[in-house]
DOTI-726272 format. One line per 8 residues: for each residue x, y, z of C-alpha. Coordinates in steps of 0.5 Angstrom, whole numbers. Layout:
! DOTI-726272
X Y Z | ...
//
This chain:
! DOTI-726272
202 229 185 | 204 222 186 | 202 219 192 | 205 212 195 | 204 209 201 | 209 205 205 | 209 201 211 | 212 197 217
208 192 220 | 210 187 226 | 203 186 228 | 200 187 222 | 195 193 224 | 199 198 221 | 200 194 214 | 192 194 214
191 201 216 | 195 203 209 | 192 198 204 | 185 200 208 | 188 207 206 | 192 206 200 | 184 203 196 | 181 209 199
186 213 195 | 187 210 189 | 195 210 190 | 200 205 190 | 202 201 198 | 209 198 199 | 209 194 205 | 217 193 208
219 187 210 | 225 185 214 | 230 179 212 | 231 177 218 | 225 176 223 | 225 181 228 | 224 180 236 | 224 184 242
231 182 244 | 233 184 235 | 228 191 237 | 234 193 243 | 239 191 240 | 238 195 234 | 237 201 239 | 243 200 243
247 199 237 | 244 204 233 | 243 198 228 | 238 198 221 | 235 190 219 | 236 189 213 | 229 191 210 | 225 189 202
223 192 198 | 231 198 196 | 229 205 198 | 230 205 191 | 222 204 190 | 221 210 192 | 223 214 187 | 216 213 183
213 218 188 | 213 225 190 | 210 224 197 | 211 219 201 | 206 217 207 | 210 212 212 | 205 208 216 | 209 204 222
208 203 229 | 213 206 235 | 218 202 239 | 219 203 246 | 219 212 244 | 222 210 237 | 220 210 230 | 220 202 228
227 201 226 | 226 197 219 | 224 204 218 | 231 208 218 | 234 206 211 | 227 210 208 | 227 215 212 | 235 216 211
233 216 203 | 229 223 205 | 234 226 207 | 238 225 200 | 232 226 195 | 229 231 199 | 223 227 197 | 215 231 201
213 225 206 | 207 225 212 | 208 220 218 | 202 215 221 | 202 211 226 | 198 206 229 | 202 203 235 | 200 200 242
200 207 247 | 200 203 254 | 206 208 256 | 203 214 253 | 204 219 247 | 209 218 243 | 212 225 244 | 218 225 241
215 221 233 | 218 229 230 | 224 230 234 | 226 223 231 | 223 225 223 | 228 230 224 | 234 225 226 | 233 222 219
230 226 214 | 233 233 217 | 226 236 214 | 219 236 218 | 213 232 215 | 208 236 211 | 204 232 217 | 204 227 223
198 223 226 | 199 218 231 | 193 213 233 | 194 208 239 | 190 201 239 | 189 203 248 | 184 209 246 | 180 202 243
179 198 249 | 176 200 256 | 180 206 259 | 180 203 267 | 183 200 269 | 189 202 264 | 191 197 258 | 198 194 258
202 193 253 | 200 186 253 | 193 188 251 | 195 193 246 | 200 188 243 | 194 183 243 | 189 187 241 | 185 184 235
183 189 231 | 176 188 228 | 174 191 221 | 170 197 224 | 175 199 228 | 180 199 222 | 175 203 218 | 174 208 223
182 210 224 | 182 209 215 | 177 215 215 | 180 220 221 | 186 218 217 | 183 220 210 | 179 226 213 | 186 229 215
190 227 208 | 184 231 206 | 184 237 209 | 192 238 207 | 190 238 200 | 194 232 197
//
């Protein structure tokens, strides 16, 4: 099987837990990138009006592979928005995909990442793993969403999420 690994990143961390993953693999990484800078005002404004960024590389670049494991952080209970195109070309090749993501956690779990899957790709993931940089930091008094914005992630850290990460792709026999 084909694996590729695709990716989103505004901080960057989730773009480094999948190249981290992507060696550990031995597999081909696309990292997504917007044409426009995205800011916090662009994030709400694409939510309200249900807007997707114009993102690079095309969806097209994903035909190469016949399963897709998507790394991206969570916005404000959302999948990242530059994630939408991608996720919308599922539904259309019927293409296998798993969904990781590395986001902040300030306001607690991400309880609704398949629900949101599902409204894109109208198929469930073959798995879903959702890490949060608050489990990283002291737990009293509870991070912010500034800390876990900020949070510089040290290379330990990051292997540490690459090998859970990499035990469970394992256990599902990819």
């Amino acid at each position: 099987m084909n694996i590729g690994i695709v990716s989103y990143s505004k901080t960057g961390r989730n773009q480094k837990v999948a190249q981290l993953l992507a060696e550990k693999m031995n597999v081909k990484q696309i990292n997504i990138s917007t044409e426009k800078e995205i800011n916090i005002l662009s994030i709400i404004l694409d939510f309200i009006f249900n807007r997707t960024p114009k993102v690079i590389p095309s969806v097209e670049s994903l035909n190469e592979f016949d399963h897709i494991i998507f790394l991206a952080p969570i916005w404000m209970g959302e999948i990242a928005t530059p994630l939408r195109q991608y996720l919308k070309s599922i539904r259309k090749t019927k293409k296998h995909y798993s969904f990781i993501t590395l986001s902040g956690g300030a306001d607690g779990k991400n309880e609704n990442i398949e629900e949101n899957l599902l409204k894109f790709t109208k198929q469930k993931p073959e798995f879903l793993l959702d890490y949060y940089v608050r489990d990283l930091l002291p737990q009293e008094p509870q991070p912010t969403k500034e800390q876990t914005q900020s949070y510089p992630m040290n290379e330990k850290e990051y292997q540490e999420i690459v090998n859970l990460i990499h035990k469970e792709i394992s256990s599902q026999n990819l």
